[in-house]
C-alpha positions as CSV (number, residue, x, y, z in Angstrom):
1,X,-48.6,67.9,-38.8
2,X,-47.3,66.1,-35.5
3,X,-43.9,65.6,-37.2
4,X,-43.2,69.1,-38.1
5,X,-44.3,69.8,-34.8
6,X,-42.2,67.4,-32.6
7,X,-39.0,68.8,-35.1
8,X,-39.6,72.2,-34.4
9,X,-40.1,71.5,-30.9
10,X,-36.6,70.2,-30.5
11,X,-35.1,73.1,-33.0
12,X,-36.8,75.4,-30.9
13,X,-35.2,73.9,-27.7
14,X,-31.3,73.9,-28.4
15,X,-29.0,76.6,-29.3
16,X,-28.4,78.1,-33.3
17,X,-25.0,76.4,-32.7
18,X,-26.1,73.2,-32.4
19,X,-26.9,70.9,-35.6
20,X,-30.1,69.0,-35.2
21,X,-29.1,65.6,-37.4
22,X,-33.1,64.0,-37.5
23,X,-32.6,59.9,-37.2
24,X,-34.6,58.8,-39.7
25,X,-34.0,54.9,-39.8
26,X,-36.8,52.7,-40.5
27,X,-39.0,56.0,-41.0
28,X,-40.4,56.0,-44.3
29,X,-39.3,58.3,-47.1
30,X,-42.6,60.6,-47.5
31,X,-41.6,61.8,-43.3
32,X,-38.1,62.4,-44.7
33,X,-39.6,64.4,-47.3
34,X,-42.7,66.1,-45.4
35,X,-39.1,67.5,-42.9
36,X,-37.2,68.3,-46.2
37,X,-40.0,70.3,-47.3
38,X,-40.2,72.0,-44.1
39,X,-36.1,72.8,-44.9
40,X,-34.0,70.0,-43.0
41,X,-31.2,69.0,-45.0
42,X,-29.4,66.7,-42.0
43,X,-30.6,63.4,-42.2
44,X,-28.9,60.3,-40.0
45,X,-29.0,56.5,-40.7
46,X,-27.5,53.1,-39.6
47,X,-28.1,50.7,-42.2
48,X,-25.7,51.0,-46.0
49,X,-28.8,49.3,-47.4
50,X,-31.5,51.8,-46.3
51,X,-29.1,54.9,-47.3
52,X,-28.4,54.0,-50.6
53,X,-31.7,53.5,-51.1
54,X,-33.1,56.8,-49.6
55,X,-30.4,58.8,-51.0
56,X,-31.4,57.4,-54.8
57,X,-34.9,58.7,-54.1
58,X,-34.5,61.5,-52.3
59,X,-33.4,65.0,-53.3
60,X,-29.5,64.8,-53.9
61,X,-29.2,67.9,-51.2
62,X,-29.6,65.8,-48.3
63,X,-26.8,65.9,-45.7
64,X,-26.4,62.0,-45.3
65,X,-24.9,61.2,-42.2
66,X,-24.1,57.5,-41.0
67,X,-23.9,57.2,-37.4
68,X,-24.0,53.1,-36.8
69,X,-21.7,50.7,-37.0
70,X,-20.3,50.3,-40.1
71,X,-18.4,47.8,-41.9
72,X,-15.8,48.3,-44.5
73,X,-17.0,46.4,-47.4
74,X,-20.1,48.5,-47.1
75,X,-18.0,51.7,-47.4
76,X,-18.2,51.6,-50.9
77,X,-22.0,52.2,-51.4
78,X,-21.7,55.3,-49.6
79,X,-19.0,56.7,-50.4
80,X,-20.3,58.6,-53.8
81,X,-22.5,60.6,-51.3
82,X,-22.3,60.7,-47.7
83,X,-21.7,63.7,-45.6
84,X,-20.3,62.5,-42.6
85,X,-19.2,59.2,-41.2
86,X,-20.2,59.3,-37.5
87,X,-18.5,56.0,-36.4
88,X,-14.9,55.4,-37.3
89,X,-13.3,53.0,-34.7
90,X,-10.0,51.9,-36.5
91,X,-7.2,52.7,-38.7
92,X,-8.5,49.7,-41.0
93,X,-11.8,51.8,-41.6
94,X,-10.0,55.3,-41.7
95,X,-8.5,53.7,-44.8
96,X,-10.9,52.2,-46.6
97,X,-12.8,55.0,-46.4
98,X,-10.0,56.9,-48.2
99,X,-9.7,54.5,-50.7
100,X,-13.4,55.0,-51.6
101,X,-13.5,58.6,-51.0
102,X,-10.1,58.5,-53.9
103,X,-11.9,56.7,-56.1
104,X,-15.0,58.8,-56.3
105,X,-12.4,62.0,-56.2
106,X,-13.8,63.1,-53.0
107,X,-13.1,64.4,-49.3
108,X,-15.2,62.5,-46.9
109,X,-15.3,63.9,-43.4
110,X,-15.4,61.7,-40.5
111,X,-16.0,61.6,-36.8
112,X,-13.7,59.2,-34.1
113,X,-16.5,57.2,-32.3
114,X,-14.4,57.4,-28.6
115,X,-15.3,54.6,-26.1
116,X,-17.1,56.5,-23.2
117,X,-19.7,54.2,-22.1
118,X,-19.7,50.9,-19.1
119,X,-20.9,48.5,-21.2
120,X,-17.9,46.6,-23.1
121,X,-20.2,46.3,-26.5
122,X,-20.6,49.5,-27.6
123,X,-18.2,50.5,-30.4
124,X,-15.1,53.1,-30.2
125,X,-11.6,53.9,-29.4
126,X,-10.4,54.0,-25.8
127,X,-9.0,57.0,-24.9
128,X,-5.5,56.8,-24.4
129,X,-5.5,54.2,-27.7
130,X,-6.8,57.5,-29.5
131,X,-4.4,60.2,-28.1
132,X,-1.7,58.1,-29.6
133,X,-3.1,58.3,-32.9
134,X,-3.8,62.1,-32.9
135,X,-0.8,63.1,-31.5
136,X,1.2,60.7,-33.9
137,X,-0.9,61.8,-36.4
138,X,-0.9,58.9,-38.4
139,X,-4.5,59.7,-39.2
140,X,-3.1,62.7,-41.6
141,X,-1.6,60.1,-44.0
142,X,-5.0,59.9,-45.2
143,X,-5.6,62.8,-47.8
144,X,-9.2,61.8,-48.8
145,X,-10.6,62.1,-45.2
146,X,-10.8,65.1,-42.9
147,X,-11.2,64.1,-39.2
148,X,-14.0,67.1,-38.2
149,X,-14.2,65.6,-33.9
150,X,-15.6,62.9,-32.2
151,X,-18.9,61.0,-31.2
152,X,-19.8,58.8,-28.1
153,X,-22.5,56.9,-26.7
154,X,-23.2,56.8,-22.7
155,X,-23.8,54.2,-21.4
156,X,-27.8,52.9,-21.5
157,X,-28.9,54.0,-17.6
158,X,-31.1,56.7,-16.4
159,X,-28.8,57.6,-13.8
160,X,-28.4,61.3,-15.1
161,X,-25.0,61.7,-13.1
162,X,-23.7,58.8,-15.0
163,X,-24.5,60.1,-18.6
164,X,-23.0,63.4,-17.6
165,X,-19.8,62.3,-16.5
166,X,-19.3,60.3,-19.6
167,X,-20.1,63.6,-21.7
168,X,-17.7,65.6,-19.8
169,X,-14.9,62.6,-20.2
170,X,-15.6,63.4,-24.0
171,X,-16.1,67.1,-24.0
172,X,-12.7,67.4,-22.2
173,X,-10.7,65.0,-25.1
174,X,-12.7,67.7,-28.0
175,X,-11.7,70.5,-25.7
176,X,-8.1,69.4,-25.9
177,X,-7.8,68.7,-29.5
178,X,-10.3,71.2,-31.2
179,X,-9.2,73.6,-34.0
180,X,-10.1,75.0,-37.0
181,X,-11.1,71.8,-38.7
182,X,-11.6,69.5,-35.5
183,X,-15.1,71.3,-34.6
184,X,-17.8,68.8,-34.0
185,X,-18.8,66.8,-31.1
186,X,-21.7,64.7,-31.4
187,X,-23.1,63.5,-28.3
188,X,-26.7,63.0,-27.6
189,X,-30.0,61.4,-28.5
190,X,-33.5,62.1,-28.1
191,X,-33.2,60.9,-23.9
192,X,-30.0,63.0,-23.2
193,X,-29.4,65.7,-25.6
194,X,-30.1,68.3,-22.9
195,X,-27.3,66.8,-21.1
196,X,-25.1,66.5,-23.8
197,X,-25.2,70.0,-24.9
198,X,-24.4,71.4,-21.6
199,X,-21.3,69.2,-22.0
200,X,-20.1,71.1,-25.4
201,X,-22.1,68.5,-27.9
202,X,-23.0,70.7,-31.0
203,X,-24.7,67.9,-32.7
204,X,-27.2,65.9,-31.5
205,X,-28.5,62.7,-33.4
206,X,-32.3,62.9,-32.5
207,X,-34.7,60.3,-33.6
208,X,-37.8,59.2,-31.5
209,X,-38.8,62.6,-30.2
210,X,-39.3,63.6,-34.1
211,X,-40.5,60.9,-35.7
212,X,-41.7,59.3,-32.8
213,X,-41.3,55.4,-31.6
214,X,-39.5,52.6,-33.8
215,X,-41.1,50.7,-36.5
């Protein structure tokens, strides 16, 4: 089967180290099942809608993770389930996660989407703006959420030189605040991942080159 084969074929490309999240929005649920089968448990999507939906139908050992933009009166759909939240650009978000993750007596880890990119509307916190929080802290108030790193988007350009310099802008911020618990940078998509994990990324977000173009 061509999708087995395109999944394997990135698997088979990166290191052990690296987790493989397959992007499975707008991909119907019997492809998300044919790769579950085949034993992938990391499964990424954008819309609250679609989520909820494929995690009610899905087998409840699925590694949700929700990399898009997401808004906080959406938080609450998710929050009785998801594995990681890839995207969280604020304090306001950081704590309505909590809230949610409280009231579903859960720890819901999270990722710091970090501004990296040229273009002024992709999401994330600028650098300096972030540093303040970490070295503040303030994100520790917060005892239902566990910062585990960071995730970026380059900026949309082929210019190879470009998208690595942005990665290594990132990997040097993860390099800088990594321990035990802070231990995940997620950079790269199915056009850079090759890039991104020379730059430290050990999760990729991977989603055309498995299930091939968008519906």
């Amino acid at each position: 089967m061509k999708l087995i084969e395109n999944y394997n074929s990135v698997a088979d490309s990166i290191p052990k180290s690296v987790t493989l999240v397959a992007v499975s929005k707008t991909k119907p649920m019997d492809q998300i099942q044919s790769l579950y089968d085949h034993g992938v448990r990391d499964f990424g999507e954008n819309k609250v809608q679609e989520l909820v939906e494929k995690s009610e139908s899905l087998p409840t050992d699925i590694q949700w993770h929700a990399i898009g933009h997401l808004q906080r009166n959406k938080v609450k759909y998710i929050a009785p389930f998801i594995y990681l939240v890839h995207a969280v650009e604020n304090i306001k978000l950081l704590k309505e996660i909590d809230k949610r993750a409280q009231q579903n007596d859960r720890i819901i880890d999270y990722l710091f989407q970090v501004h990296i990119a040229k273009e002024e509307s992709k999401f994330g916190w600028y650098k300096a703006e972030l540093k303040a929080v970490l070295d503040s802290q303030e994100h520790l108030q917060f005892k239902n959420t566990r910062l585990r790193g960071f995730m970026a988007m380059t900026t949309n350009t082929k210019d190879q030189n470009q998208i690595a310099a942005e990665f290594k802008s990132l990997q040097a911020l993860f390099e800088e605040y990594k321990s035990e618990q802070i231990d995940t940078l997620s950079m790269g998509m199915s056009g850079d991942y090759p890039i991104a994990i020379a730059h430290g990324s050990n999760l990729i977000r991977v989603g055309s080159q498995i299930f091939g173009a968008r519906n």
